[in-house]
PyMOL Python script that loads the backbone (N, CA, C, O; Angstrom):
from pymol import cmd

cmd.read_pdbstr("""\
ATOM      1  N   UNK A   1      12.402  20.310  -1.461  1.00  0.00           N
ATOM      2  CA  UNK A   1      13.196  20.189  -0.283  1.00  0.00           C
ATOM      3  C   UNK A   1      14.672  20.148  -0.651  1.00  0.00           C
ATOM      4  O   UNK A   1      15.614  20.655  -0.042  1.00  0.00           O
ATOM      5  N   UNK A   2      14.674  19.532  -1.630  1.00  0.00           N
ATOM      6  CA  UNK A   2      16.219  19.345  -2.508  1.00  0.00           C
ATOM      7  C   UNK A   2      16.839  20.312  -2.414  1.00  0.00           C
ATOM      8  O   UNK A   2      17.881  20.442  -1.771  1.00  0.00           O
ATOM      9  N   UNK A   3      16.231  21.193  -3.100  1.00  0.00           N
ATOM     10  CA  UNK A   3      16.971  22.527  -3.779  1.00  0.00           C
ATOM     11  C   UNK A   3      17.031  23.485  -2.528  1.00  0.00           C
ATOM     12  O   UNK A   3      18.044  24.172  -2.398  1.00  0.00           O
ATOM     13  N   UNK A   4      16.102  23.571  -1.677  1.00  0.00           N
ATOM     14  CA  UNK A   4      16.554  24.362  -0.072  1.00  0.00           C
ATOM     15  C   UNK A   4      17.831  23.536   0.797  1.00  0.00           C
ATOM     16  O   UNK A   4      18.529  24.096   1.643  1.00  0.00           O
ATOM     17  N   UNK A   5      17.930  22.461   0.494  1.00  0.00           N
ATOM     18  CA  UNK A   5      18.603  21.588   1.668  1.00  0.00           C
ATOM     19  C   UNK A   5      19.668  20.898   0.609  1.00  0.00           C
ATOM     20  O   UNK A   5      19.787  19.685   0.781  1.00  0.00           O
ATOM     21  N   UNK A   6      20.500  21.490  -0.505  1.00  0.00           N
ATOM     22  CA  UNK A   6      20.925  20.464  -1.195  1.00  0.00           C
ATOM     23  C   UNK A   6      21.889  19.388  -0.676  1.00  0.00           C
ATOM     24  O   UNK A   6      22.174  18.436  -1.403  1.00  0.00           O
ATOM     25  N   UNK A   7      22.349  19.497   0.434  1.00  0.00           N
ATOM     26  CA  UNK A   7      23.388  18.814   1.133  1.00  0.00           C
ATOM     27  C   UNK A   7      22.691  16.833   1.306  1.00  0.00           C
ATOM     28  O   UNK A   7      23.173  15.701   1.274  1.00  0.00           O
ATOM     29  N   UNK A   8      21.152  17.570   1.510  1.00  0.00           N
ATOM     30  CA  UNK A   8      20.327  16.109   1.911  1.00  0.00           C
ATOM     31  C   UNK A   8      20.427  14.766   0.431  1.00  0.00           C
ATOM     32  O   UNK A   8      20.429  13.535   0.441  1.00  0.00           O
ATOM     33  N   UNK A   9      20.483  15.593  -0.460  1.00  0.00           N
ATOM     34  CA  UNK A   9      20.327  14.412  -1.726  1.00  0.00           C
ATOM     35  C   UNK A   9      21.248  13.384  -1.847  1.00  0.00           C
ATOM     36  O   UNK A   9      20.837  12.328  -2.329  1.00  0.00           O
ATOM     37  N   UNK A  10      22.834  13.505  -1.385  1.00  0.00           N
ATOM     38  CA  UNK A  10      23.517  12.090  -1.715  1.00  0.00           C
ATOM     39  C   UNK A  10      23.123  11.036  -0.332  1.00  0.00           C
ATOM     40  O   UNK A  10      23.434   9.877  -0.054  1.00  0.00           O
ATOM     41  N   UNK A  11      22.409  11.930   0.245  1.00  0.00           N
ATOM     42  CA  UNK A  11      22.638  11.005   1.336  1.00  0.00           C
ATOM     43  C   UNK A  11      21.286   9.721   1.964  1.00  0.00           C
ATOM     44  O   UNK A  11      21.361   9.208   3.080  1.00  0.00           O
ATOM     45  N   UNK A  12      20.366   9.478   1.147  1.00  0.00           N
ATOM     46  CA  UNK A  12      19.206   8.817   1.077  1.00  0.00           C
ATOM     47  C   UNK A  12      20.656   7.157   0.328  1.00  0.00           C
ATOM     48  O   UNK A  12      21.172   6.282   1.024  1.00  0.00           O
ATOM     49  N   UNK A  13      20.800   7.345  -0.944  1.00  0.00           N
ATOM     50  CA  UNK A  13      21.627   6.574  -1.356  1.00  0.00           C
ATOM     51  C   UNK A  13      22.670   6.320  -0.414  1.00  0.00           C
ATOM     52  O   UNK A  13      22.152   5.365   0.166  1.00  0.00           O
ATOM     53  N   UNK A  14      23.527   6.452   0.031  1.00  0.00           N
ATOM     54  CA  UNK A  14      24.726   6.213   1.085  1.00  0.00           C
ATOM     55  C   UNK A  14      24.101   5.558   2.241  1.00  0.00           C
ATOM     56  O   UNK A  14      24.786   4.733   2.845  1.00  0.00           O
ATOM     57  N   UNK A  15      22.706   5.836   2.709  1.00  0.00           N
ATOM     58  CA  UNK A  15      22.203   5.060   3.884  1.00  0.00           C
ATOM     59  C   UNK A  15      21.557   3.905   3.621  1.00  0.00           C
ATOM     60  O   UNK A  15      21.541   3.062   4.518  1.00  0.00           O
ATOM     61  N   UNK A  16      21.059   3.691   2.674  1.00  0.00           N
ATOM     62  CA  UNK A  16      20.112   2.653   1.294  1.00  0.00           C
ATOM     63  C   UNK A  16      19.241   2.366   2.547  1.00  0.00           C
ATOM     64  O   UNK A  16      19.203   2.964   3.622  1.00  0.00           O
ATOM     65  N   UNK A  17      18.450   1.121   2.040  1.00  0.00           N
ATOM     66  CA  UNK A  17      17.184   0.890   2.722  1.00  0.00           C
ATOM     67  C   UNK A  17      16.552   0.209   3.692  1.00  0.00           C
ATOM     68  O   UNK A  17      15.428  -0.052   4.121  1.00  0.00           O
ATOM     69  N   UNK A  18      18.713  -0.147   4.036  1.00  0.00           N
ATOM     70  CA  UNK A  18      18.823  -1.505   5.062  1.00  0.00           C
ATOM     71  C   UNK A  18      18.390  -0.154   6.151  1.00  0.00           C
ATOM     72  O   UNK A  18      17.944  -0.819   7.086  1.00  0.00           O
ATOM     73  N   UNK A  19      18.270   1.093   6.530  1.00  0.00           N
ATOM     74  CA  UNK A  19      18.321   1.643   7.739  1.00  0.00           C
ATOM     75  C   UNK A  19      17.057   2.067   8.320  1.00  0.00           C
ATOM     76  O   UNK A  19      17.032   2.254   9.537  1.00  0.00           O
ATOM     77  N   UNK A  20      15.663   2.306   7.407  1.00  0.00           N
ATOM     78  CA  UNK A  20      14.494   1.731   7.693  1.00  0.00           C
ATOM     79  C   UNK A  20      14.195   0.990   9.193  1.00  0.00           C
ATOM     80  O   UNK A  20      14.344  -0.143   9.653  1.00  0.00           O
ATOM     81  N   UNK A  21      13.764   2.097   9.611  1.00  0.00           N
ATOM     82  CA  UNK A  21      13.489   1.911  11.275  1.00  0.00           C
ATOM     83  C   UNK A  21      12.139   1.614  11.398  1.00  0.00           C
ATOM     84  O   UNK A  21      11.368   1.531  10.442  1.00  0.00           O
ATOM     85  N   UNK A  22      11.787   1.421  12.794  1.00  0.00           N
ATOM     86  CA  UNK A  22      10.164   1.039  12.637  1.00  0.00           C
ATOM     87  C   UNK A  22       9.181   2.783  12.636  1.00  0.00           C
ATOM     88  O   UNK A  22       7.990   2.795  12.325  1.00  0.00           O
ATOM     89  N   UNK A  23       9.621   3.550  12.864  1.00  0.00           N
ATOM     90  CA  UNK A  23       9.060   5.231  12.434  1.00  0.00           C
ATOM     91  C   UNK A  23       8.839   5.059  10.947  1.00  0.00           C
ATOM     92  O   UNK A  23       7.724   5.365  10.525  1.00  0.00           O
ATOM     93  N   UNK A  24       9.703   4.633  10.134  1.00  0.00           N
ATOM     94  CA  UNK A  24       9.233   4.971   9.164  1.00  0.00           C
ATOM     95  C   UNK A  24       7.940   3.750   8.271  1.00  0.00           C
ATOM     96  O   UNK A  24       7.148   3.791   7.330  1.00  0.00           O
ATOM     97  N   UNK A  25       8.357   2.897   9.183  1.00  0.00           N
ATOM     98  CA  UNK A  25       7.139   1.885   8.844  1.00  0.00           C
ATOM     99  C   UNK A  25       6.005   1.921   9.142  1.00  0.00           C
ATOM    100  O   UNK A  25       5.106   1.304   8.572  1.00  0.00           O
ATOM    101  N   UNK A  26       5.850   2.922  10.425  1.00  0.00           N
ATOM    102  CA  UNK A  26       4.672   3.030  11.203  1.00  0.00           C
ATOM    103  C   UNK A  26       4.207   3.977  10.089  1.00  0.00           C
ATOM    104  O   UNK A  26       3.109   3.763   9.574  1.00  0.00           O
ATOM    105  N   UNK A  27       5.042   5.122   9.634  1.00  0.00           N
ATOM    106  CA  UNK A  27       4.478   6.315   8.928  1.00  0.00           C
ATOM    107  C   UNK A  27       4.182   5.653   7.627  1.00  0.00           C
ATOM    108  O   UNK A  27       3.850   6.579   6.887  1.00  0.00           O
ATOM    109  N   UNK A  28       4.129   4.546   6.966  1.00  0.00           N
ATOM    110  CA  UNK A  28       4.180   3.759   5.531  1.00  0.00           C
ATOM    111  C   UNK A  28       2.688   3.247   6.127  1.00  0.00           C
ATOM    112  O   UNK A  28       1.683   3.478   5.454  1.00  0.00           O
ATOM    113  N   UNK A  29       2.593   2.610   7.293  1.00  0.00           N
ATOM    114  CA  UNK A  29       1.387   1.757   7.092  1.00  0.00           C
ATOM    115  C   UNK A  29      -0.196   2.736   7.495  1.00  0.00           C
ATOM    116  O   UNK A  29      -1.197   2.104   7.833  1.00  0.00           O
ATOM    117  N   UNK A  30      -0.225   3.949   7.422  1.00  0.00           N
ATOM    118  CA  UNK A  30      -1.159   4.520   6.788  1.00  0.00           C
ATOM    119  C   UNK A  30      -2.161   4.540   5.614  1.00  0.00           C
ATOM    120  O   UNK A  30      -3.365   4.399   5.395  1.00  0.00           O
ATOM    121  N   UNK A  31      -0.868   4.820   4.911  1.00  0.00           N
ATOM    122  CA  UNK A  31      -1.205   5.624   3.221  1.00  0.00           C
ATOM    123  C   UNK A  31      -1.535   3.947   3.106  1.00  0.00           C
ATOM    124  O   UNK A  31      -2.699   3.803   2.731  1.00  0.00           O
ATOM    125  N   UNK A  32      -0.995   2.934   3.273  1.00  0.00           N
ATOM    126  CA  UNK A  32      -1.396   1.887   2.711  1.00  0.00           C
ATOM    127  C   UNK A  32      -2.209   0.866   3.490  1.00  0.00           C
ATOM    128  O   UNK A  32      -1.961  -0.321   3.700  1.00  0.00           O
ATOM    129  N   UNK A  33      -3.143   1.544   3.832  1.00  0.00           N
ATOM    130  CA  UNK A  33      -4.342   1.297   4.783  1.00  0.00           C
ATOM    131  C   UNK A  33      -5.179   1.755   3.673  1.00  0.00           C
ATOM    132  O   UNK A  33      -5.946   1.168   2.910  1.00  0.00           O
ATOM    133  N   UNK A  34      -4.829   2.906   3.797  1.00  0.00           N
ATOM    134  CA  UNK A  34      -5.776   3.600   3.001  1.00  0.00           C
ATOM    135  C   UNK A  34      -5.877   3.348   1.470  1.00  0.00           C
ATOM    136  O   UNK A  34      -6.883   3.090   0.809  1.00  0.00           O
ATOM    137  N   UNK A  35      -5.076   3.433   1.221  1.00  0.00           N
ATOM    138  CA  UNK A  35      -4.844   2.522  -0.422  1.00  0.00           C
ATOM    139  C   UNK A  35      -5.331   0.955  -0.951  1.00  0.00           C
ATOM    140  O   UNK A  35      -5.583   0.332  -1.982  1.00  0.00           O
ATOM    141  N   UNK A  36      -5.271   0.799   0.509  1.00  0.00           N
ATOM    142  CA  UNK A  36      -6.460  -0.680   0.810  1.00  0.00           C
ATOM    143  C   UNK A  36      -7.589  -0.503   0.233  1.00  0.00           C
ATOM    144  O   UNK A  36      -8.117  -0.880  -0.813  1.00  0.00           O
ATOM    145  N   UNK A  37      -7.988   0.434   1.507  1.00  0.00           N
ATOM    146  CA  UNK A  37      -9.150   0.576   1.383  1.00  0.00           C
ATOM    147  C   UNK A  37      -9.861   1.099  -0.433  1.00  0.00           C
ATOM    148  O   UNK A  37     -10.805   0.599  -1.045  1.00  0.00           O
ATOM    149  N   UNK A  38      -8.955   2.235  -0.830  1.00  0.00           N
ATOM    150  CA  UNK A  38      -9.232   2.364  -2.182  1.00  0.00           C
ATOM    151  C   UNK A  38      -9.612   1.768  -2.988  1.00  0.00           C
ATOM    152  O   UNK A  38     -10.291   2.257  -3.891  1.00  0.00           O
ATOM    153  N   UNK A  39      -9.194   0.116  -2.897  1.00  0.00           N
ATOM    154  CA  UNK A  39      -9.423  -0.915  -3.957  1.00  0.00           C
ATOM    155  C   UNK A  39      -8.013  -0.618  -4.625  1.00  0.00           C
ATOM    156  O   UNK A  39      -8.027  -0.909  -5.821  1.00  0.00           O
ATOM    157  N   UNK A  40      -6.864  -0.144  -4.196  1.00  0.00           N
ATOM    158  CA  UNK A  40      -5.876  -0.523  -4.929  1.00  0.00           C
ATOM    159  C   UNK A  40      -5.205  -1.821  -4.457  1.00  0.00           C
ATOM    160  O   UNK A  40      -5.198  -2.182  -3.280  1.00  0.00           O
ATOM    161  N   UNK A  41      -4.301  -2.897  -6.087  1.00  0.00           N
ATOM    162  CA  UNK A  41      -3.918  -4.237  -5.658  1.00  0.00           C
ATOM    163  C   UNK A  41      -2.731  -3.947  -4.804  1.00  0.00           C
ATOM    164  O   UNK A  41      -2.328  -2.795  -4.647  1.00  0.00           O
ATOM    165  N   UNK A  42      -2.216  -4.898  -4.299  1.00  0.00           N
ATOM    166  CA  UNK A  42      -1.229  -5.028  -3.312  1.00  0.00           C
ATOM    167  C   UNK A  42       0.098  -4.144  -4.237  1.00  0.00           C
ATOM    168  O   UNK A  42       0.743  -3.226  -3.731  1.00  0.00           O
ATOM    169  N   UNK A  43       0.257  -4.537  -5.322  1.00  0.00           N
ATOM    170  CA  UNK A  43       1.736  -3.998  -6.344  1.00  0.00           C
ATOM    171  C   UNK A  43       1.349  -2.503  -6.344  1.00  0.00           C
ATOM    172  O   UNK A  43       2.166  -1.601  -6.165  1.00  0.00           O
ATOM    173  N   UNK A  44       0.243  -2.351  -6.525  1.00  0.00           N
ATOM    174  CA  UNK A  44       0.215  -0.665  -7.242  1.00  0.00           C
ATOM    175  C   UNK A  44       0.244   0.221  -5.313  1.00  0.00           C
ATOM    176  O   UNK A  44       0.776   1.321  -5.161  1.00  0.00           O
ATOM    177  N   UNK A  45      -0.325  -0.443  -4.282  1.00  0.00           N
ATOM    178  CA  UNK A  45      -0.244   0.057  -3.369  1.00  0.00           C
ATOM    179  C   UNK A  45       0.823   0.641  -3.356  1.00  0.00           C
ATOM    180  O   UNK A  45       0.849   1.863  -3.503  1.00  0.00           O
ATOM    181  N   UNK A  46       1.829  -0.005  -3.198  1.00  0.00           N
ATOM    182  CA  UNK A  46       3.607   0.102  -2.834  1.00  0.00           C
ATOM    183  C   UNK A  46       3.528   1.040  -3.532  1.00  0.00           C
ATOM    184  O   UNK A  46       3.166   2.130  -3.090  1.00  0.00           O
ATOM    185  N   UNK A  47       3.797   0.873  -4.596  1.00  0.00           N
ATOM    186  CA  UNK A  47       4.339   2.401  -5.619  1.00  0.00           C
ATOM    187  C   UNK A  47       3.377   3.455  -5.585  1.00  0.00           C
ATOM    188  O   UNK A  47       3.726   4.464  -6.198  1.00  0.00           O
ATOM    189  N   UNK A  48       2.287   3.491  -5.047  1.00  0.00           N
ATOM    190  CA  UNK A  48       1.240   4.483  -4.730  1.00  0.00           C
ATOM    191  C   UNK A  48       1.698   5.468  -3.368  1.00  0.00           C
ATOM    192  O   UNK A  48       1.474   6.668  -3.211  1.00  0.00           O
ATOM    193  N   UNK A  49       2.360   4.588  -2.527  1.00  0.00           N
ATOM    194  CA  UNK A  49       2.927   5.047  -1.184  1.00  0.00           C
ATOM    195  C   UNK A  49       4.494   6.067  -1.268  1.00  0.00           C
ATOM    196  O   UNK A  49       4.898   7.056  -0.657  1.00  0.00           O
ATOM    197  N   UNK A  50       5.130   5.045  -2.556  1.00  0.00           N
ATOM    198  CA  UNK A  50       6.196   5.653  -3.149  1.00  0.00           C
ATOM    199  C   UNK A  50       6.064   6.653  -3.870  1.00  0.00           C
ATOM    200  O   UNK A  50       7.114   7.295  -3.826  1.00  0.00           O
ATOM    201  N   UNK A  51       5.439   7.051  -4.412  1.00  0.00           N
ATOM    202  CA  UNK A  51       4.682   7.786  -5.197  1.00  0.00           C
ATOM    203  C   UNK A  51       4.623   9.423  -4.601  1.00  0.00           C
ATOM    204  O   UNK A  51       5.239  10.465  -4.820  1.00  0.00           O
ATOM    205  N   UNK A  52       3.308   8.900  -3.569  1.00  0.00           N
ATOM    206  CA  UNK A  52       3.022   9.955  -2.256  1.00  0.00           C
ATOM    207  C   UNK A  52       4.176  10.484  -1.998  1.00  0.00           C
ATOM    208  O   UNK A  52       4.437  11.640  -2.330  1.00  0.00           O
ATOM    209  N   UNK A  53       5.176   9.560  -1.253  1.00  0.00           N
ATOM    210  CA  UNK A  53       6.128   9.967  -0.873  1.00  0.00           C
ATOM    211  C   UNK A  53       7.185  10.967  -1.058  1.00  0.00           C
ATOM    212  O   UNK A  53       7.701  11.829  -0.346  1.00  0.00           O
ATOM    213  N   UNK A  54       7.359  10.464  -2.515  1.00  0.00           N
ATOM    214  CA  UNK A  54       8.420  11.116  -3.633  1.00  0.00           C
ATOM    215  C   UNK A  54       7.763  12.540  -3.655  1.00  0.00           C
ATOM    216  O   UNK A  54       8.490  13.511  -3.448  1.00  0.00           O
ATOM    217  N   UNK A  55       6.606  12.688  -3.864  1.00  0.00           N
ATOM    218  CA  UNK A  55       5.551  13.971  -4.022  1.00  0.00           C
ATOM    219  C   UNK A  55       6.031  14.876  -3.068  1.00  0.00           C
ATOM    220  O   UNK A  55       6.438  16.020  -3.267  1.00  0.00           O
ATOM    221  N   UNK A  56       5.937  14.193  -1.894  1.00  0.00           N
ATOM    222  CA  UNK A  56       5.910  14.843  -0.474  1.00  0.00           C
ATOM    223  C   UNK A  56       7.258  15.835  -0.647  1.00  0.00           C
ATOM    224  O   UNK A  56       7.431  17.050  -0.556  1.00  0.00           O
ATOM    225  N   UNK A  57       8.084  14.735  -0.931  1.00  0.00           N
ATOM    226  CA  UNK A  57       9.711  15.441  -0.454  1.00  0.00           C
ATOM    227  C   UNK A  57       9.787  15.781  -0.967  1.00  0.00           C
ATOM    228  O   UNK A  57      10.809  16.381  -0.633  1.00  0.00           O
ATOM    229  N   UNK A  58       9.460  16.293  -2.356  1.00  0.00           N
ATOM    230  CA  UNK A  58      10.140  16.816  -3.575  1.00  0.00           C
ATOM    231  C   UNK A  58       9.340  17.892  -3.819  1.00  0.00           C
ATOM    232  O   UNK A  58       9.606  18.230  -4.972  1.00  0.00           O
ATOM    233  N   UNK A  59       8.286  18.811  -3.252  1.00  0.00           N
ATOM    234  CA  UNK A  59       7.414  19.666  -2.701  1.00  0.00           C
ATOM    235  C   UNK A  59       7.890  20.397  -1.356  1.00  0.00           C
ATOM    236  O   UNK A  59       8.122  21.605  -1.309  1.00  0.00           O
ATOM    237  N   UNK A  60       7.993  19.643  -0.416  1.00  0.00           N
ATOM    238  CA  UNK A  60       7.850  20.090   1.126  1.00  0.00           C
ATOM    239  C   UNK A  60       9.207  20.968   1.040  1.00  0.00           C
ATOM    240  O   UNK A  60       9.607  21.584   2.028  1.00  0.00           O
TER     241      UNK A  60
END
""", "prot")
cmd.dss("prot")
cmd.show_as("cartoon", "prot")
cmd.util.cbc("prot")
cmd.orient("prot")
């Protein structure tokens, strides 16, 4: 997505993580439903979601 849109990359940092709306929480508590369910622990969830995530954007 980076490399099509390069304008988007400084700007994740400049907004940091205080701006986290409830959309993006709603879209977080999926994957980590499901990562529940996996039998993954609560720590590896998070970074499993982060993980996904990073995948996503850095693909899409």
């Amino acid at each position: 997505m980076t490399l099509r849109h390069p304008w988007i990359a400084p700007e994740p940092g400049q907004v940091g993580l205080v701006h986290i709306g409830p959309n993006a929480m709603r879209l977080a508590a999926g994957p980590l439903a499901q990562f529940e369910v996996a039998g993954f622990p609560s720590d590896e969830k998070d970074r499993a979601v982060g993980t996904l995530t990073a995948y996503v954007v850095g693909v899409g």
